[in-house]
LOVOKE-685278 format. One line per 8 residues: their letters; for each residue x, y, z of C-alpha. Coordinates in steps of 0.25 Angstrom, whole numbers, plus 2048, in hexadecimal, padded with zeros to 3 digits. Layout:
! LOVOKE-685278
A = X:Y:Z | ...;
END
This chain:
! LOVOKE-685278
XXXXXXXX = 790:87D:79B | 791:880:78C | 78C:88F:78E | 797:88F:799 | 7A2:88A:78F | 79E:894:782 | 79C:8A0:78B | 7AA:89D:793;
XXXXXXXX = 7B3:897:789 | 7B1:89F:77A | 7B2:8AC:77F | 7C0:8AA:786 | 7C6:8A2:778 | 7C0:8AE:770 | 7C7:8B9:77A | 7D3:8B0:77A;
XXXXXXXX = 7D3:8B0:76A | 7D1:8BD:768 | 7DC:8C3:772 | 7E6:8B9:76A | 7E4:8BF:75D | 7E3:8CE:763 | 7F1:8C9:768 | 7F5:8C3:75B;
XXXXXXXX = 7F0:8D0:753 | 7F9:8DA:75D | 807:8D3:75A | 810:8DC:752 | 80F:8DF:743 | 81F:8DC:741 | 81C:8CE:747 | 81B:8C3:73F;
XXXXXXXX = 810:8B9:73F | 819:8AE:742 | 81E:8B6:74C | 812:8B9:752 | 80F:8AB:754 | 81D:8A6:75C | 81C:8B5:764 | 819:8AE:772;
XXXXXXXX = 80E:8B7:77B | 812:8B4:788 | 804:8B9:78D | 7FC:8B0:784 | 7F9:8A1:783 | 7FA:898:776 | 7EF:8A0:76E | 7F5:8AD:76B;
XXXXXXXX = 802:8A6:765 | 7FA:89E:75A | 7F3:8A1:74D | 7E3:8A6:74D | 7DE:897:748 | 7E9:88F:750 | 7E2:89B:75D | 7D4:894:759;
XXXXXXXX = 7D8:887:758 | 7DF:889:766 | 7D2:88F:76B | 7C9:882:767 | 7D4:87A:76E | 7D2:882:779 | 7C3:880:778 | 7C4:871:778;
XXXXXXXX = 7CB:871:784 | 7C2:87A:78A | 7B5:870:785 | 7BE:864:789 | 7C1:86A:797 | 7B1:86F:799 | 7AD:85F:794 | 7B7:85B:7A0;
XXXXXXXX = 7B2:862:7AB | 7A2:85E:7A6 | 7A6:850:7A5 | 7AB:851:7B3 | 7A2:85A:7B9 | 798:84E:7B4 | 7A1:842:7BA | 79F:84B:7C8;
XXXXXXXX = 791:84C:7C7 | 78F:83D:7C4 | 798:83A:7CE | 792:843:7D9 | 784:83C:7D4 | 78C:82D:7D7 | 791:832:7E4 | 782:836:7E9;
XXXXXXXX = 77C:829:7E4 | 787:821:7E9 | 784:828:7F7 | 776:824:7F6 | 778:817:7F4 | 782:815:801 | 77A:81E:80A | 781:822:817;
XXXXXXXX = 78C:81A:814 | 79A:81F:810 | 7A5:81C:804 | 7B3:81B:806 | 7B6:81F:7F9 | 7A9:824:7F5 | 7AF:82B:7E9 | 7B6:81D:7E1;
XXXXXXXX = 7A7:817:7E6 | 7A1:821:7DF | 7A8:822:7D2 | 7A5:813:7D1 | 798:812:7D1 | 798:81E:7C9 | 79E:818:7BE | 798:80B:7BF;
XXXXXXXX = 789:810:7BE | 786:80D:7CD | 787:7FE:7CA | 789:7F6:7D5 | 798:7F0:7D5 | 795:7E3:7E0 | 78C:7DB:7D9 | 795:7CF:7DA;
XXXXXXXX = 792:7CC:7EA | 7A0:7C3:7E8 | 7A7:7CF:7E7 | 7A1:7D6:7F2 | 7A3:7CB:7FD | 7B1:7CA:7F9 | 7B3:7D9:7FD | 7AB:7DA:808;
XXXXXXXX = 7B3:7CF:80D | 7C0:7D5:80A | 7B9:7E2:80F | 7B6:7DD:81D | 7C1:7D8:81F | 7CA:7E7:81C | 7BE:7EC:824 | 7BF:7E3:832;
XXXXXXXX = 7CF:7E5:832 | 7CF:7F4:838 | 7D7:7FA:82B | 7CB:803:828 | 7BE:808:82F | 7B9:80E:822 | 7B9:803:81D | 7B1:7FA:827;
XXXXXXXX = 7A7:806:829 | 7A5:803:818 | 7A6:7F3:81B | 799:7F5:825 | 792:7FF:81A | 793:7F4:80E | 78C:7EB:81A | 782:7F5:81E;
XXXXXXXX = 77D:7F9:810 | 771:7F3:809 | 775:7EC:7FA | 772:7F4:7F0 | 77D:801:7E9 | 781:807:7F7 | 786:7FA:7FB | 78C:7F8:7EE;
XXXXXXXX = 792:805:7EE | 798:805:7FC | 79F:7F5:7F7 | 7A6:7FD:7EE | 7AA:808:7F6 | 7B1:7FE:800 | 7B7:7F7:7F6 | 7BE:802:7F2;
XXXXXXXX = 7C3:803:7FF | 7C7:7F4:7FF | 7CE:7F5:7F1 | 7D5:802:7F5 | 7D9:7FA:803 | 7DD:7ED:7FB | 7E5:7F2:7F0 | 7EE:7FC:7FB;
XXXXXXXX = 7EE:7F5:807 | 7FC:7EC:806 | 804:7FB:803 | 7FC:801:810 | 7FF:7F6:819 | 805:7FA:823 | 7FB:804:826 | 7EF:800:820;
XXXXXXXX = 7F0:7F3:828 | 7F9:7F7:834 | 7F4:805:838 | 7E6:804:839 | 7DD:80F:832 | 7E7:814:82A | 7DF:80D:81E | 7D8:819:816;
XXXXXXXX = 7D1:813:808 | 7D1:819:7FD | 7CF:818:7EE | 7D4:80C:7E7 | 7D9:811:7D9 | 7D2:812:7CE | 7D8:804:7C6 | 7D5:7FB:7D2;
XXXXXXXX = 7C8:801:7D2 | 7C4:802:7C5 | 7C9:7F2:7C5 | 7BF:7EF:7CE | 7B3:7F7:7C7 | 7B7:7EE:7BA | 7B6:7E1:7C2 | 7AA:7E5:7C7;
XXXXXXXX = 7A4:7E9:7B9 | 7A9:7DC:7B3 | 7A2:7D3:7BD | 7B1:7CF:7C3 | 7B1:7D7:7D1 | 7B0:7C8:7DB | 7BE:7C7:7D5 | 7C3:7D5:7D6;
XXXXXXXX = 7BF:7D4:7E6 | 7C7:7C5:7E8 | 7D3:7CB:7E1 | 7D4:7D6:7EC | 7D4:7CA:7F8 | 7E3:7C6:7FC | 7E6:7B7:7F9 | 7EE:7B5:806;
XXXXXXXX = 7E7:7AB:80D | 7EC:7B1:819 | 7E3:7BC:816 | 7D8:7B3:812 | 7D8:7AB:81E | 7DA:7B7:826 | 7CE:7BE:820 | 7C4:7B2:820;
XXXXXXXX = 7C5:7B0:82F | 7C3:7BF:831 | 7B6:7BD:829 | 7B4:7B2:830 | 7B6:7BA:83F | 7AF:7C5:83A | 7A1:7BB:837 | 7A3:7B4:843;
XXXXXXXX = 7A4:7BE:84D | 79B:7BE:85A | 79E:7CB:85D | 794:7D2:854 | 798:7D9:848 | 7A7:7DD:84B | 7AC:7CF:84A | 7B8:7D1:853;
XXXXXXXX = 7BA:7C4:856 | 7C3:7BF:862 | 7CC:7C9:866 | 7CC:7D1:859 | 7D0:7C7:851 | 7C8:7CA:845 | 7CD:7D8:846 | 7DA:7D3:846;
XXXXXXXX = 7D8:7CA:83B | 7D2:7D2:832 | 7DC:7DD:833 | 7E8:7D1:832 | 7E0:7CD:825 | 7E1:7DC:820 | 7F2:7DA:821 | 7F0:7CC:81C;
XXXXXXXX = 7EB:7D0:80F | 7F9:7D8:809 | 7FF:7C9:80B | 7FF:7C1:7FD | 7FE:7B2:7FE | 80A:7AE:805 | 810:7A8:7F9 | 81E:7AF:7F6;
XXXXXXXX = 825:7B8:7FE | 82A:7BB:80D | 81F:7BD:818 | 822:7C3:823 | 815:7C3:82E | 81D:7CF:838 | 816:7CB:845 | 818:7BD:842;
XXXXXXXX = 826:7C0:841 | 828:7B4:835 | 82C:7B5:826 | 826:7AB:81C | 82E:7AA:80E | 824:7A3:805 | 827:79E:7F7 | 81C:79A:7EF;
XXXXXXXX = 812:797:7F8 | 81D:78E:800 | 823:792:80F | 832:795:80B | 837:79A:817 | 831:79E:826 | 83A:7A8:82F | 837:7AE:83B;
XXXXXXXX = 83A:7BE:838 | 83B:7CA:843 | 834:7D6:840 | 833:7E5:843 | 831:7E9:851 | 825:7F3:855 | 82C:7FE:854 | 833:7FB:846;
XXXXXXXX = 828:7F3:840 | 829:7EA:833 | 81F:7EF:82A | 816:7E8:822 | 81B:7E8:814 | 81D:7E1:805 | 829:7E0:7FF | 831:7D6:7F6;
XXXXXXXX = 840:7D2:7FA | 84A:7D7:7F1 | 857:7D1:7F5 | 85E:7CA:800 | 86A:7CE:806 | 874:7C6:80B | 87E:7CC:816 | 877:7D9:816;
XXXXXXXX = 87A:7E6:81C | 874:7EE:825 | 86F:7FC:821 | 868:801:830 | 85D:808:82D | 85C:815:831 | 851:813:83E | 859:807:842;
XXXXXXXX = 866:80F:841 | 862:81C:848 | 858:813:854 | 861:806:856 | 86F:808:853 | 873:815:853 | 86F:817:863 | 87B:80A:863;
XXXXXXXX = 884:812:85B | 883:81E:865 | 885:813:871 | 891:80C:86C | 895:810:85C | 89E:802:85E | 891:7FD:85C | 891:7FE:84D;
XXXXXXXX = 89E:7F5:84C | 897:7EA:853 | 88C:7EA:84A | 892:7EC:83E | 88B:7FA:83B | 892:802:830 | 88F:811:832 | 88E:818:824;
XXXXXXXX = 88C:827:821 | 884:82E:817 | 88F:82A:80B | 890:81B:810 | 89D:81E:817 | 8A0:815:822 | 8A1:81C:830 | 8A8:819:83E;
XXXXXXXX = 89C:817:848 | 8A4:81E:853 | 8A8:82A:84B | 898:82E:84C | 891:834:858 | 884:82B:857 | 87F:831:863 | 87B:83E:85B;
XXXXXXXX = 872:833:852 | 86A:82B:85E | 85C:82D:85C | 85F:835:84F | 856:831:843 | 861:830:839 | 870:830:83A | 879:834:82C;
XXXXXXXX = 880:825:830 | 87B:818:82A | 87C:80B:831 | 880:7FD:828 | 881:7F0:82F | 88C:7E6:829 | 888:7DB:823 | 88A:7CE:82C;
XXXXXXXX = 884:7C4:836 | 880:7CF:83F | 87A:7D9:836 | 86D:7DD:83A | 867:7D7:82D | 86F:7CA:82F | 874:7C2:823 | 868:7C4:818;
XXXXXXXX = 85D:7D2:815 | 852:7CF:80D | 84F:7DB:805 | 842:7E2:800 | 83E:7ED:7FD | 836:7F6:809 | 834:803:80C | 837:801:81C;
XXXXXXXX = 845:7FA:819 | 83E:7ED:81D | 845:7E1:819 | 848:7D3:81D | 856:7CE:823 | 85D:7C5:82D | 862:7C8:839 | 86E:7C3:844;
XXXXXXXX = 864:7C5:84F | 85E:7B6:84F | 85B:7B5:85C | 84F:7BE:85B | 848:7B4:851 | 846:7AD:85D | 83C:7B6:864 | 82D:7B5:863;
XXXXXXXX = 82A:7C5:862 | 835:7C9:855 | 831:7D9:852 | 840:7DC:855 | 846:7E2:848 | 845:7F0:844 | 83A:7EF:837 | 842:7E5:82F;
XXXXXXXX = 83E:7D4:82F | 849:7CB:836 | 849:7BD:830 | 84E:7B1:837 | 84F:7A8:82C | 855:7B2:823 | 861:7A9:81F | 855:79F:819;
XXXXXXXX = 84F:7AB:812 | 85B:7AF:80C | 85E:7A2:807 | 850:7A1:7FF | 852:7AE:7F8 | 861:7AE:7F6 | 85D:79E:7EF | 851:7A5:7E7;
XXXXXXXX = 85C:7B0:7E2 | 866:7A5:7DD | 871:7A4:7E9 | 875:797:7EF | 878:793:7FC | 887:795:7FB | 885:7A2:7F6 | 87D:7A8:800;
XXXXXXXX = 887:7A2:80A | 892:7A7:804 | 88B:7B5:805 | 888:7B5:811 | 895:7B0:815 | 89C:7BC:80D | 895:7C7:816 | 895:7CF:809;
XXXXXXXX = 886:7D4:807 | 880:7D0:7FB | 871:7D0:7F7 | 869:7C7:7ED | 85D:7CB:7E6 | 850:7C4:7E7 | 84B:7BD:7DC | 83F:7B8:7E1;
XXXXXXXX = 831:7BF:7E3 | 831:7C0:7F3 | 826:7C9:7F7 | 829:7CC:806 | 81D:7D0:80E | 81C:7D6:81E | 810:7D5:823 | 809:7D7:830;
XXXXXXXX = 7FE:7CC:834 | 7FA:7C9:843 | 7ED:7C1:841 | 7E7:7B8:835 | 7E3:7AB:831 | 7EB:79E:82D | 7E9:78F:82E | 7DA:794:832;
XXXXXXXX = 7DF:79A:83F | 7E1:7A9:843 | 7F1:7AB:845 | 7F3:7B7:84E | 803:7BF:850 | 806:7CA:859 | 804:7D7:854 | 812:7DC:855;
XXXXXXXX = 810:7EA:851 | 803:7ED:856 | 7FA:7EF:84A | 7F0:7E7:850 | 7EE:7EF:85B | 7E1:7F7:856 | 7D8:7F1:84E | 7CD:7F8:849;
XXXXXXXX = 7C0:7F1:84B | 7B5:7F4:842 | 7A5:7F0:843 | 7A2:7E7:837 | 795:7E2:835 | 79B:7D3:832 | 78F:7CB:833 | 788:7D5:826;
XXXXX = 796:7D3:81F | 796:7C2:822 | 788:7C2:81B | 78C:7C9:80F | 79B:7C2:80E;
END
């Protein structure tokens, strides 16, 4: 390489050199050297506008950068060949089996001197447990295929390596899965691993390396016990079975379960907050560990579902009104304009154009807008007792417009089936719920009723940390019995059923 750098590199600075003092030499006799200096020459570079010694000094530079550049690329042409030398032995070691993330495996052990990184077999049973559970609940085949590898191979370094590769998959999976939810865990294999980054793992290395990785595994399982519950008895299932090494259980229960538990674990101890189960069709409002209220809710219907999300109200509106969203607007009410524009009067619909001036609903040909995805009119409801959102909206912030609110329609409280609404969450005791908050924001009583009894629209901020989570749950564990709710949306419908060696995993557990 150093033959290569002399032979390619002096010769070029020399010619380079030379051409600028030519140049220099061939200026005019009447121009002064000052002038020579400041004279620009647009077909030369830096060089030719500087003095011989400041030209030399340049041309060191330049040969600096040149050495520093040629020690870059030898430093990384070394790093490749160590790494390709790490990939081969890491391959030896596994066999026929595959990575998911051979790469991040890799550069691990590379840089860890092939050491083995789960000696501490407390560590490893807390994964592996974690792991089956992910692996048995049909989110990803990749990963039960690597679950049945770790369960196939000998001890030894393959073994080692290929705990770490699937834990990689779990960390990636752990730390993303509450902001891919709704796919993740309600469309089936849309899961796709991939690398976690670089801080988290690097955090695990360092616990590993200072003997602390038992911990750093039990930090990642969720402390709600419904979860915990949930996947004990899937565990439990999974070791019992009679049905060979599936452990399906009775009528796909364990499947079930286990996916259920999958959901289960983006719930935080139910503590603080508003939970809303959407197929049980029931809000809880906890408040340090206490049951502050319990309300029957209606939810999305198939076709406009409620979607499983986290958010923290923000404010509570008292006599709100109501801005129709745009679907509703151009699927619901506008066909009832084209039929009958009176309609609007008797609803108490406002119809505004695009500057917020107030239109006559019989001045506009709504026929020409049914089954139109947008119209230039936008529809507000007046506040009152018959608004759609009825006397109270409990705002937070969503990306869907979902929010809580009341409603005038109580009769369908009453009904056992209660995906009627059109994505936003009904309450039936939002009076109750109104009262809490407004209390926890400083009103009294006679203020919220005079409020109220004003008709004027006013909002109150919340002051309190009210986390508010919906969530969709059809089957886990509680009082030690398996609770079970229709699957309203049909996400249970296919479960992925994947062939688990659970008698292996339940001796090394």
């Amino acid at each position: 390489m150093n033959k290569v750098k002399t032979f390619k590199l002096l010769p070029i600075i020399a010619a380079f050199s030379g051409s600028v003092i030519a140049q220099t030499a061939s200026l005019p006799s009447s121009t002064s050297a000052a002038q020579a200096e400041v004279t620009p020459v647009v077909q030369d570079t830096i060089l030719p506008q500087l003095s011989f010694a400041a030209q030399q000094a340049r041309a060191a530079e330049l040969m600096k950068q040149a050495d520093y550049a040629l020690q870059q690329e030898q430093i990384r042409q070394e790093q490749a060949r160590k790494f390709a030398e790490a990939e081969t032995r890491v391959q030896q070691e596994i066999g026929s089996n595959t990575l998911l993330l051979s790469q991040t495996t890799t550069k691990i052990y590379l840089d860890n001197q092939f050491t083995a990184m789960w000696s501490d077999k407390s560590a490893e049973q807390a994964f592996l447990k974690e792991y089956a559970l992910f692996s048995a609940s049909g989110v990803s085949s990749k990963s039960a295929k690597a679950l049945q590898q770790i369960l196939n191979q000998p001890e030894g370094l393959g073994r080692d390596i290929l705990l770490t590769d699937s834990f990689l998959d779990y960390l990636y999976y752990n730390k993303n899965v509450s902001k891919n939810a709704n796919t993740w865990l309600y469309n089936l294999g849309s899961y796709r691993t991939k690398t976690p980054s670089a801080d988290l793992v690097g955090k695990w290395v360092n616990a590993v390396n200072d003997g602390n990785s038992g911990k750093f595994v039990v930090n990642l399982v969720p402390r709600n016990h419904l979860y915990q519950d949930t996947a004990e008895r899937v565990l439990a299932m999974a070791g019992a079975s009679k049905q060979g090494n599936t452990g399906t259980g009775a009528n796909g229960s364990f499947y079930k379960l286990a996916l259920n538990a999958q959901r289960l674990r983006i719930i935080p101890s139910f503590n603080n907050g508003i939970f809303v189960n959407i197929p049980s069709y029931q809000l809880y409002y906890f408040r340090d560990g206490a049951l502050a209220l319990k309300s029957k809710v209606i939810v999305g219907r198939n076709d406009r579902r409620t979607p499983v999300m986290y958010s923290k109200l923000s404010n509570v509106v008292v006599n709100p009104p109501w801005h129709v969203p745009t679907s509703i607007m151009t699927k619901d009410i506008v066909p009832k304009l084209a039929r009958d524009p009176g309609y609007a009067e008797r609803a108490s619909l406002e119809i505004l154009d695009g500057s917020g001036n107030k239109v006559n609903p019989r001045s506009i040909n709504w026929s020409q807008y049914v089954n139109a995805k947008s119209t230039p009119y936008r529809i507000r409801q007046k506040a009152g007792d018959d608004s759609a959102l009825g006397r109270y909206k409990f705002n937070m912030p969503s990306s869907d417009a979902i929010y809580l609110h009341d409603t005038p329609n109580r009769g369908l409280f009453g009904r056992t089936g209660r995906a009627l609404s059109s994505g936003c969450v009904r309450v039936e005791k939002s009076d109750e719920l109104a009262t809490i908050l407004l209390k926890e924001a400083g009103w009294s009583q006679d203020r919220k009723n005079k409020v109220l009894s004003s008709k004027k629209t006013t909002s109150a901020q919340i002051r309190s940390d009210n986390p508010v989570y919906l969530y969709y749950v059809t089957s886990w564990v509680e009082g030690g019995k398996i609770q079970t709710l229709p699957d309203i949306y049909n996400f249970d419908a296919k479960i992925p059923q994947y062939s688990i060696n659970w008698a292996k995993l339940k001796s090394i557990i």
